[in-house]
VEXDREN-2710 file (C-alpha; in Angstrom, 1 decimal):
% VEXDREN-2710
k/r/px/py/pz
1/UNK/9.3/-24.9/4.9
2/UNK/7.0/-24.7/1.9
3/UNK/7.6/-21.6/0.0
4/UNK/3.9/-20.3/0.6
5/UNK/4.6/-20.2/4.1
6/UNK/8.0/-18.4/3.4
7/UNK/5.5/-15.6/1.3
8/UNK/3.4/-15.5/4.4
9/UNK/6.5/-14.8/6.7
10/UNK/8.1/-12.6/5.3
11/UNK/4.9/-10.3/3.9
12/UNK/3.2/-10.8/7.7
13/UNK/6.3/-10.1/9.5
14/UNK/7.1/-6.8/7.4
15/UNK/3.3/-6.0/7.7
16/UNK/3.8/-6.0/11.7
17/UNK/6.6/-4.1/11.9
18/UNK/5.0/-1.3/9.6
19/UNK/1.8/-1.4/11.1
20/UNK/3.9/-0.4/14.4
21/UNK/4.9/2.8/12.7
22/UNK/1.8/3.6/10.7
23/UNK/-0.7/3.0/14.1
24/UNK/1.0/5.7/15.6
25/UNK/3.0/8.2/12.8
26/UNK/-0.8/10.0/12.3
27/UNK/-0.6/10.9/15.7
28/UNK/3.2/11.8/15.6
29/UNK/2.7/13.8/12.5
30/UNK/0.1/16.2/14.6
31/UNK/0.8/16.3/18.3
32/UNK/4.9/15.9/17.6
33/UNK/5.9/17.3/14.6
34/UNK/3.0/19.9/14.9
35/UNK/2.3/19.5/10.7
36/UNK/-0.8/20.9/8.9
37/UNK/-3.1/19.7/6.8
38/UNK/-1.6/20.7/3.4
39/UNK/2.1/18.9/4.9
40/UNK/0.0/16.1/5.9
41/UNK/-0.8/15.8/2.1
42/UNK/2.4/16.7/0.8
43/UNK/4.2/14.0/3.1
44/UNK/2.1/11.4/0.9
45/UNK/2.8/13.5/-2.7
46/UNK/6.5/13.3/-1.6
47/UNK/6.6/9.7/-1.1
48/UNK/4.1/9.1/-4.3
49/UNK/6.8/10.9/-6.6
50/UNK/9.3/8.9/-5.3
51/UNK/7.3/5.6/-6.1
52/UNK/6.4/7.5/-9.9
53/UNK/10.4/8.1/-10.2
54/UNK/11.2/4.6/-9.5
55/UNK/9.4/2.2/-9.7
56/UNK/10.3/1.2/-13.1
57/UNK/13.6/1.2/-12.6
58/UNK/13.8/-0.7/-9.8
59/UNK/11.1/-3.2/-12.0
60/UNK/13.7/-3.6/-14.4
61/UNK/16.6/-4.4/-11.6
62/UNK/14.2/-6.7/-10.1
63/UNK/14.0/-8.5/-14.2
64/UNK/17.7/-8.2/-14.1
65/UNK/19.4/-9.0/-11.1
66/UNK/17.1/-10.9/-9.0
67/UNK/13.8/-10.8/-7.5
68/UNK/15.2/-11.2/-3.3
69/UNK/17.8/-8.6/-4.2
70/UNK/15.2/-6.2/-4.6
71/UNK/13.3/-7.4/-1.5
72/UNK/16.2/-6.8/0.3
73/UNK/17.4/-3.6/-0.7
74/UNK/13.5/-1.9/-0.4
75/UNK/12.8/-3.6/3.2
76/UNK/16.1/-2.0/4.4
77/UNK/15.2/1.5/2.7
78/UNK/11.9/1.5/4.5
79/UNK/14.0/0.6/7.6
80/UNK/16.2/3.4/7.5
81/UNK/13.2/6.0/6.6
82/UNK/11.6/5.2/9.8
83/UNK/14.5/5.6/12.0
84/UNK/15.0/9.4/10.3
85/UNK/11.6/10.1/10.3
86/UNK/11.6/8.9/14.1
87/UNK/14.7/10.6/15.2
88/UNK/13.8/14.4/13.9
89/UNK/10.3/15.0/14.3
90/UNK/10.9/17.9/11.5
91/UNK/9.0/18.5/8.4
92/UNK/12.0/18.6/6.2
93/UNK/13.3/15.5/7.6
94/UNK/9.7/13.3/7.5
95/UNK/9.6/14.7/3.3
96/UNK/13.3/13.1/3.1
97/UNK/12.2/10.1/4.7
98/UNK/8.8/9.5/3.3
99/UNK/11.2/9.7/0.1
100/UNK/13.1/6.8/1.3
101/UNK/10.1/5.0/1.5
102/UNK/8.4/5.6/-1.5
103/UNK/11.9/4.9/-3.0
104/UNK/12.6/1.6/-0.8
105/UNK/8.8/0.6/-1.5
106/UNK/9.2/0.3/-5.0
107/UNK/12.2/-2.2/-4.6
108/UNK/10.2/-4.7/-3.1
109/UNK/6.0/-3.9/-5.4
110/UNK/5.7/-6.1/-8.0
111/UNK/9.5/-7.9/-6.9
112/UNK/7.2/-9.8/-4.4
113/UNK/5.0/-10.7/-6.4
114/UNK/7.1/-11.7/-9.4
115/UNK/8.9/-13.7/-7.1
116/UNK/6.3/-15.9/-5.8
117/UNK/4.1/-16.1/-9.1
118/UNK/7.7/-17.6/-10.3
119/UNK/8.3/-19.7/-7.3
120/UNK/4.4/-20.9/-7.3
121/UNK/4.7/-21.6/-11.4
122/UNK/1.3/-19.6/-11.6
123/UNK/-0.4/-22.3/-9.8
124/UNK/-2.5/-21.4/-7.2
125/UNK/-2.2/-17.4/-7.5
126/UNK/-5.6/-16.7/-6.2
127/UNK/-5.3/-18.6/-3.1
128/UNK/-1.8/-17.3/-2.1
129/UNK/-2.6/-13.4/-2.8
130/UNK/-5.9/-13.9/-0.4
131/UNK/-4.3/-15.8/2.1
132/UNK/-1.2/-13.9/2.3
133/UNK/-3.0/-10.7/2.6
134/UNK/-4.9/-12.6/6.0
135/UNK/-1.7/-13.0/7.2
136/UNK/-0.7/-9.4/6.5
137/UNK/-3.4/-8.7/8.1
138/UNK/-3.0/-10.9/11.1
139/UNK/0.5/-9.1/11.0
140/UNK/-0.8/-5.8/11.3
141/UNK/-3.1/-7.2/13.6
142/UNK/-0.1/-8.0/16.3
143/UNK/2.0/-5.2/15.2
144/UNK/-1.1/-2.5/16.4
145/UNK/-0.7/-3.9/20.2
146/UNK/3.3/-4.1/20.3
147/UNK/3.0/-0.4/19.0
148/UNK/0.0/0.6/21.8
149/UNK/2.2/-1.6/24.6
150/UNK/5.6/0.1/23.7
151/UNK/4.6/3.6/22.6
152/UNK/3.1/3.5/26.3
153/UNK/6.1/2.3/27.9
154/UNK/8.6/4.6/26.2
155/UNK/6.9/7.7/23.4
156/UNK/5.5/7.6/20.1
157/UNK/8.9/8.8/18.5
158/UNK/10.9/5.4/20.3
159/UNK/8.5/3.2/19.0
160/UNK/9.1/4.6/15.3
161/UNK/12.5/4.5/15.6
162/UNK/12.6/0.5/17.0
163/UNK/10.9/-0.1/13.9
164/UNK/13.0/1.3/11.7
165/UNK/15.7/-1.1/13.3
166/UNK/13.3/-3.7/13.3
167/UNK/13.0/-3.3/9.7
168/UNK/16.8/-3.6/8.9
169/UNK/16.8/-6.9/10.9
170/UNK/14.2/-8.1/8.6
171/UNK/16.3/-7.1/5.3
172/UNK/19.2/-9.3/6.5
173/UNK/16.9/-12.3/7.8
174/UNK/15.2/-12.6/4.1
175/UNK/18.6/-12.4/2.7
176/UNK/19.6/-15.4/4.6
177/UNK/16.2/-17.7/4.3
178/UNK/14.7/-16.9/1.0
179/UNK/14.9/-18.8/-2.0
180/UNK/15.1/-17.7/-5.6
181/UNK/15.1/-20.8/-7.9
182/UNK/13.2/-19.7/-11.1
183/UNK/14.5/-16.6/-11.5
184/UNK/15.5/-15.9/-15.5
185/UNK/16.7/-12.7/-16.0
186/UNK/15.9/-10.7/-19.3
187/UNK/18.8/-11.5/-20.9
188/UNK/19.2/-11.3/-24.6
189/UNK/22.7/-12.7/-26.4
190/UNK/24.3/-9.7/-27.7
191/UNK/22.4/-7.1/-26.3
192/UNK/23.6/-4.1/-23.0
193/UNK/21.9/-4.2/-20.0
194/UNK/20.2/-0.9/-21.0
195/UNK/18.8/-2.1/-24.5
196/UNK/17.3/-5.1/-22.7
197/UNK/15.8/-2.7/-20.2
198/UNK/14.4/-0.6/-23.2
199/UNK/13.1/-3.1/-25.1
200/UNK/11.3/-5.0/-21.9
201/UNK/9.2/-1.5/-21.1
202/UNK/8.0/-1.5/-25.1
203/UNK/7.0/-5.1/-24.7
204/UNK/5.8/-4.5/-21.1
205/UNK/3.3/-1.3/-22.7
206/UNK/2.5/-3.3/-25.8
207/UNK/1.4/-6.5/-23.8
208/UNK/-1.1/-4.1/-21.7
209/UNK/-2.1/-2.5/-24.4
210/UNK/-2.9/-5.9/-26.7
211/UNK/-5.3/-6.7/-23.6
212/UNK/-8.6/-4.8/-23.0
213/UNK/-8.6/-5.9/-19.1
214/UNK/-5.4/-4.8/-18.7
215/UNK/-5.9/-1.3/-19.9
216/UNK/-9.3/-1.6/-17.6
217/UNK/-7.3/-2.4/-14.6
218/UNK/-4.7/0.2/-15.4
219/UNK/-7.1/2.8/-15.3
220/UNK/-8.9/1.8/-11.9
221/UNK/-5.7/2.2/-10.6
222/UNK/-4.8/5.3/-11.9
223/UNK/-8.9/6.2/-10.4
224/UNK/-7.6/5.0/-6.6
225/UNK/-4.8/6.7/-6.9
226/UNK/-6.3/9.5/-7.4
227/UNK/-8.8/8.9/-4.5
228/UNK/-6.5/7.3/-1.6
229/UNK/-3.9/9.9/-1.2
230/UNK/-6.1/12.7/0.5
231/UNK/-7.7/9.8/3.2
232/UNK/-4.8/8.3/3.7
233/UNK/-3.5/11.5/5.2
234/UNK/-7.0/12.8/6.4
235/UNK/-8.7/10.9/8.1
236/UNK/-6.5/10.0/11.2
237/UNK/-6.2/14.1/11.2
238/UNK/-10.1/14.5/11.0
239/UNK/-10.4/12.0/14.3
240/UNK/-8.0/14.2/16.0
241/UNK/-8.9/17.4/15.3
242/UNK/-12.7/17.4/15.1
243/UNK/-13.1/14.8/18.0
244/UNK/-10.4/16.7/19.7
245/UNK/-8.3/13.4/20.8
246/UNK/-5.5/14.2/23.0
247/UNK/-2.2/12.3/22.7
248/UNK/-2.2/9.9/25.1
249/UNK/-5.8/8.9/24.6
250/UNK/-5.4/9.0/20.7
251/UNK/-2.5/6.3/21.3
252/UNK/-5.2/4.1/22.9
253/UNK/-7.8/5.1/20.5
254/UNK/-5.6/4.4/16.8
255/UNK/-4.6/1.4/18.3
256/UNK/-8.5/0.1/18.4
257/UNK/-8.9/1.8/15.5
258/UNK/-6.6/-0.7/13.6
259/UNK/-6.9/-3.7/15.3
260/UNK/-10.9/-3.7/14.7
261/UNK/-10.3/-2.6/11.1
262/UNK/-8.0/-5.6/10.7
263/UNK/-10.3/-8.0/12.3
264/UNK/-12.5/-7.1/10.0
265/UNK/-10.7/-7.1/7.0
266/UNK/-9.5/-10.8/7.7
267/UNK/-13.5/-12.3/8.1
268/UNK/-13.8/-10.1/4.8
269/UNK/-11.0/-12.0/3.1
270/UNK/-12.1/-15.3/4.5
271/UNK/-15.3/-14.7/3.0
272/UNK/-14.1/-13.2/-0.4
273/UNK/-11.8/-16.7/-0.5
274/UNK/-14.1/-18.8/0.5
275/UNK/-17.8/-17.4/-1.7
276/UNK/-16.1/-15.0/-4.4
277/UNK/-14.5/-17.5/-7.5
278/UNK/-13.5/-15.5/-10.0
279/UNK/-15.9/-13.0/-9.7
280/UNK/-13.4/-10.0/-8.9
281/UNK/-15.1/-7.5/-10.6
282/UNK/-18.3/-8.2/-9.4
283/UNK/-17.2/-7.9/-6.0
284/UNK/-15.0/-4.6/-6.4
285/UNK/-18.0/-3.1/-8.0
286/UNK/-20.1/-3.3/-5.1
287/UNK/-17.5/-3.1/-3.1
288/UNK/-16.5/0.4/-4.2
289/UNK/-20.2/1.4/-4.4
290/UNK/-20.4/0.8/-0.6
291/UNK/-17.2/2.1/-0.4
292/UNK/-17.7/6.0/-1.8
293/UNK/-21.1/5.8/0.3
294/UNK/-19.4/5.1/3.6
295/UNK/-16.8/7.8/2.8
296/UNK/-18.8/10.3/2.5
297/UNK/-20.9/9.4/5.9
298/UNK/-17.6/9.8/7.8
299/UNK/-16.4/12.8/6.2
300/UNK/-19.9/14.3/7.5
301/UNK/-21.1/12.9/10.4
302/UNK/-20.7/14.7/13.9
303/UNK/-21.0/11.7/16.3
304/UNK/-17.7/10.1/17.4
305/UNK/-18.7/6.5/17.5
306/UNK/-20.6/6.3/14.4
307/UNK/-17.6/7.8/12.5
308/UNK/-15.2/5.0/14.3
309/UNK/-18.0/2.5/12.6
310/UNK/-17.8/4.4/9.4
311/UNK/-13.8/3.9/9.4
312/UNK/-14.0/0.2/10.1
313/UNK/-16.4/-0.2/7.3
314/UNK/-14.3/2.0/5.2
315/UNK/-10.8/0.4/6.3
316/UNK/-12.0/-3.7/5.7
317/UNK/-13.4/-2.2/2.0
318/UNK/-9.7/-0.5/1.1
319/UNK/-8.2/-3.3/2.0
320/UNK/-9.8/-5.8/-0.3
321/UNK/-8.9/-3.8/-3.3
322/UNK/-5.5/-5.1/-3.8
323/UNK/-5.8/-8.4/-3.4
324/UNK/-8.3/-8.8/-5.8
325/UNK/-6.6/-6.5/-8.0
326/UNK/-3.3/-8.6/-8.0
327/UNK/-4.9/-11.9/-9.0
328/UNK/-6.7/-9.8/-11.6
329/UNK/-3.3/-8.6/-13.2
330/UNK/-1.0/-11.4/-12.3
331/UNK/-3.3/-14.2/-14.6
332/UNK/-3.0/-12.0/-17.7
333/UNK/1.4/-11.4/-16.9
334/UNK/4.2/-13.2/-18.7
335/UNK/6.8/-14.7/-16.2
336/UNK/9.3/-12.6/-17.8
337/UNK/9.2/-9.3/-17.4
338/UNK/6.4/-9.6/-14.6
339/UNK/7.8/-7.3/-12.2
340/UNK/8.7/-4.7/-14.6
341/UNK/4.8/-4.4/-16.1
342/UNK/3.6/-4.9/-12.2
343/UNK/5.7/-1.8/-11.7
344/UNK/4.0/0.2/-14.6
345/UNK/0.9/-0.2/-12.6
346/UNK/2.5/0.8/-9.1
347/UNK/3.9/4.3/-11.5
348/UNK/0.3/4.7/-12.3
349/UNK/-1.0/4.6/-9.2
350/UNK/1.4/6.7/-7.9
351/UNK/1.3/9.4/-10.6
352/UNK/-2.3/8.8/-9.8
353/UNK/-1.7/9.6/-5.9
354/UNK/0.8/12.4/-6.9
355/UNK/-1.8/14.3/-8.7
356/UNK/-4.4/14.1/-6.3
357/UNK/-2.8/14.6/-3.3
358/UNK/-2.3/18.3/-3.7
359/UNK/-5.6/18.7/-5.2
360/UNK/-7.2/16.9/-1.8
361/UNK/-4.6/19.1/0.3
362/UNK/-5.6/22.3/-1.2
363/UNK/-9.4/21.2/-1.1
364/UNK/-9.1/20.8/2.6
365/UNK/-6.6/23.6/3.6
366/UNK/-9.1/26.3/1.7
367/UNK/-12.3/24.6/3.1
368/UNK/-11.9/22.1/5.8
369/UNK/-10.9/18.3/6.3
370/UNK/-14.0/17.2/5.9
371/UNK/-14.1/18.7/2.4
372/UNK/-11.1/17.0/1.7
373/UNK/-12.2/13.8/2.5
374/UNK/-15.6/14.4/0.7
375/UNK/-13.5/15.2/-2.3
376/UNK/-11.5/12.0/-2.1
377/UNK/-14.7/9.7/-2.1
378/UNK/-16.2/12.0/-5.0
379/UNK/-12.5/11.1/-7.0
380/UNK/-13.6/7.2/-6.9
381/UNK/-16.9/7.3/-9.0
382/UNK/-14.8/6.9/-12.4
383/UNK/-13.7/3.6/-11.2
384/UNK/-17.3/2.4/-10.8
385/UNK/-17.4/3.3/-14.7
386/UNK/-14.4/0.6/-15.5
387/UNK/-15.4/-2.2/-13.7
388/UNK/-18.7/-2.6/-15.4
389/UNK/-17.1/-2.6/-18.1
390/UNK/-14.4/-5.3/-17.2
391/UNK/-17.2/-6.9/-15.7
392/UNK/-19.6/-7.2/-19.1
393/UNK/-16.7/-8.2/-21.1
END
């Protein structure tokens, strides 16, 4: 098996087994757990400072150790935070788990990519990013149904749970088929662990500082991260509570939700490979115009269906962000040291989410959800700023 179709394997199949948990843990997190709108947001500022705490660390064991170690180790975290966060529908225990996840997320951000940018000898880059994330997305895609079929056949909380096993399956399986043949560690003759650890974060900083783009791109992520905290924990909340979905036909109704959203976001990625060469910025500008637009339309609008438009539209824009983002970043890396400077812009983004999180959470526990989400589409307008500016240079 090529080792493109290994990326796409292993990136789908983990993108179907989360998608399980995260069609349904909106509607756990309300109807189950009974949590309000500020948890809602803290659940995502918990896991964010987990992903701000490590993921530089775990950057510099992926430069050390190995690339499908730290694959390994993060799918199996993310495995084990869904079966806690499945097995005590408690506050206390979905903050210790979304913990696990930030923590086990980090392990495998920029690792994945490092690995296959190695693997790949930076050839090709922009086809594999875009095509893997189709096959994420196909992943997703499948995963939404298995989690409609089974959550129907046993509970919301089984299906969780199952995936969280799933997930450890998964951890062991890549350990077993995964290759790692261009893997060079940042060794230096003479030198601890630690020193070369130091001295690959000053070169990581200096190399994104010696590059205009770089420091561009850094600060459109440190702008989402601002901006995608308060709708990623808002909006399945605003469906729920202002449409007044009930359990049962919320199950049904999430499950359409992501499966259209997905559909779409896979003709969008077709299109973006097929018409978009090397115009990323171009494409992100308008995207994100479109983007803040649409967001605020379904923070506002009072008919049911047209907000369910308004999400699809909103859900196949998101997702074209990071794609287009990676091959942005990944052409201006060195080999070495890759995963460690992709995980400086994973700690910006989430010191990025950690900040505005609370600031979205308070915005909507004082006024409503639909401020909150107004808020978070209001957050993204800086970003418009920095891609022109990547975009005229």
């Amino acid at each position: 098996m090529k080792i493109q179709q290994l990326y796409y394997m292993v990136t789908s199949s983990r993108s179907l087994v989360i998608q399980m948990v995260f069609t349904l843990n909106a509607i756990y997190y309300v109807t189950t757990a009974e949590l309000n709108a500020l948890q809602l947001v803290l659940i995502g500022t918990i896991l964010e400072v987990s992903i701000f705490l490590f993921e530089l660390p775990t950057g510099l064991v992926a430069d050390l150790y190995g690339r499908k170690r730290s694959i390994v180790i993060g799918t199996g975290l993310i495995g084990l935070a869904h079966l806690l966060e499945g097995g005590i529908p408690e506050f206390w225990a979905i903050a210790v788990a979304s913990s696990l996840w930030g923590i086990g997320w980090t392990f495998i951000s920029g690792a994945e990519q490092a690995w296959i940018a190695d693997e790949m000898g930076n050839q090709e880059l922009e086809q594999v990013f875009l095509r893997g994330a189709q096959y994420s997305s196909l992943g997703r895609f499948i995963g939404i149904g298995i989690a409609v079929l089974f959550a129907e056949m046993t509970s919301v909380q089984t299906t969780i749970v199952v995936a969280g096993g799933l997930l450890i399956g998964l951890a062991l399986l890549i350990w077993k088929v995964i290759p790692e043949t261009k893997f060079e560690p940042i060794t230096r003759a003479g030198t601890s662990n630690l020193l070369q650890a130091k001295q690959t974060v000053a070169e990581g900083y200096a190399h994104i500082r010696g590059n205009t783009i770089l420091v561009g791109l850094a600060a459109i992520t440190l702008v989402w991260g601002l901006a995608s905290e308060g709708f990623d924990r808002l909006w399945g909340a605003h469906l729920i509570d202002t449409f007044r979905l009930s359990e049962q036909a919320a199950i049904y109704w999430f499950g359409l939700f992501y499966a259209v959203a997905f559909l779409l976001n896979m003709l969008v990625l077709k299109g973006v490979e097929t018409y978009i060469k090397g115009r990323y910025a171009t494409t992100l500008f308008w995207f994100n115009v479109l983007l803040i637009l649409t967001m605020l339309a379904f923070a506002w609008v009072g008919q049911f269906f047209v907000a369910v438009l308004l999400y699809w539209t909103i859900a196949a824009l998101r997702n074209v962000h990071y794609p287009l983002m990676s091959v942005m970043t990944n052409e201006r890396l060195p080999s070495k040291g890759r995963a460690t400077i992709l995980s400086m812009f994973g700690q910006v983004d989430a010191f990025g989410q950690v900040a505005g999180g609370p600031l979205i959470g308070l915005v909507a526990l004082y006024t409503s959800i639909q401020g909150g989400l107004g808020a978070s589409a209001l957050l993204l307008l800086p970003m418009l700023c920095f891609l022109r500016r990547i975009k005229h240079h």
